[in-house]
C-alpha positions in Angstrom: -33.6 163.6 178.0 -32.4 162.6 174.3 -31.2 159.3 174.6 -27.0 158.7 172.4 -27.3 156.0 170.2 -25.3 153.4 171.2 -22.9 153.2 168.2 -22.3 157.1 168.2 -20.0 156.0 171.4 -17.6 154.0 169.2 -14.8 155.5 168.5 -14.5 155.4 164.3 -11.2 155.2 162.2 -11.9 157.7 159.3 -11.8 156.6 155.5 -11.9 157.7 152.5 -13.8 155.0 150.8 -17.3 155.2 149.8 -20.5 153.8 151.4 -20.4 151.1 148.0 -16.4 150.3 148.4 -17.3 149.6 152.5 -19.9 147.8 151.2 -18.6 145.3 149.0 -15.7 145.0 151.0 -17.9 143.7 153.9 -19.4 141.7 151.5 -17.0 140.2 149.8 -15.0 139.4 153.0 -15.5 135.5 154.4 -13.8 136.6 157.9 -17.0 139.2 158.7 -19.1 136.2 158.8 -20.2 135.4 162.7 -18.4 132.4 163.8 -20.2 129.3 164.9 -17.7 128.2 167.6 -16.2 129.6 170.4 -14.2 129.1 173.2 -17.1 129.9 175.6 -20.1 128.8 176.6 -22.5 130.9 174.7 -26.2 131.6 173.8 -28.1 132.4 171.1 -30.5 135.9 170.7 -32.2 137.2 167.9 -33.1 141.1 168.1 -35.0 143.4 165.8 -33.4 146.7 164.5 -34.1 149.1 163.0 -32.6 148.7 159.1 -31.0 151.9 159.6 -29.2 151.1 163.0 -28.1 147.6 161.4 -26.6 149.2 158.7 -24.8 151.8 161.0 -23.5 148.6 163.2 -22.6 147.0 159.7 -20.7 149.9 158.8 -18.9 150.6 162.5 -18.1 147.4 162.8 -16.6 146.8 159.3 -14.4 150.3 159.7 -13.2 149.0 162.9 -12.2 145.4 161.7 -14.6 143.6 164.0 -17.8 141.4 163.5 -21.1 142.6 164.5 -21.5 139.9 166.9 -18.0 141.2 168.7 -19.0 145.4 168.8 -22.5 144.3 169.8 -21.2 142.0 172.8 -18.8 144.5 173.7 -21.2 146.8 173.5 -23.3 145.1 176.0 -20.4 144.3 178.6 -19.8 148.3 178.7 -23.6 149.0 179.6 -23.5 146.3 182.5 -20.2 147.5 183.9 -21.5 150.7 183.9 -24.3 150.4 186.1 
């Protein structure tokens, strides 16, 4: 069985900007950063990925206007529910 990756599930507004313009656009944007607070009580995880993967989720999340922290939690929420 060949296992989907995860991200190939989110659903992707297309562009017509380059890889560099999405870039620097993520880079160059203050809102992308992770916030510190939130409403909720929350936990802390660090995870290893793959560079490629991170860059994908970098990407993803950047077309669709989200932080990384948001698609990946998301993410997770749709893989418990579906269970």
């Amino acid at each position: 069985m060949v296992k989907k990756s995860f991200l190939a599930a989110m659903p992707v507004k297309p562009t017509d900007k380059t890889d560099e313009e999405l870039l620097k656009e993520i880079s160059d944007n203050p809102q992308r950063k992770a916030k510190a607070k939130t409403d909720e009580d929350t936990t802390r995880i660090n995870i290893f990925l793959p560079k490629a993967l991170h860059s994908e989720l970098k990407a993803c999340s950047a077309l669709q206007g989200k932080s990384m922290n948001d698609m990946v939690v998301g993410l997770i929420n749709q893989f418990i529910r579906q269970e």
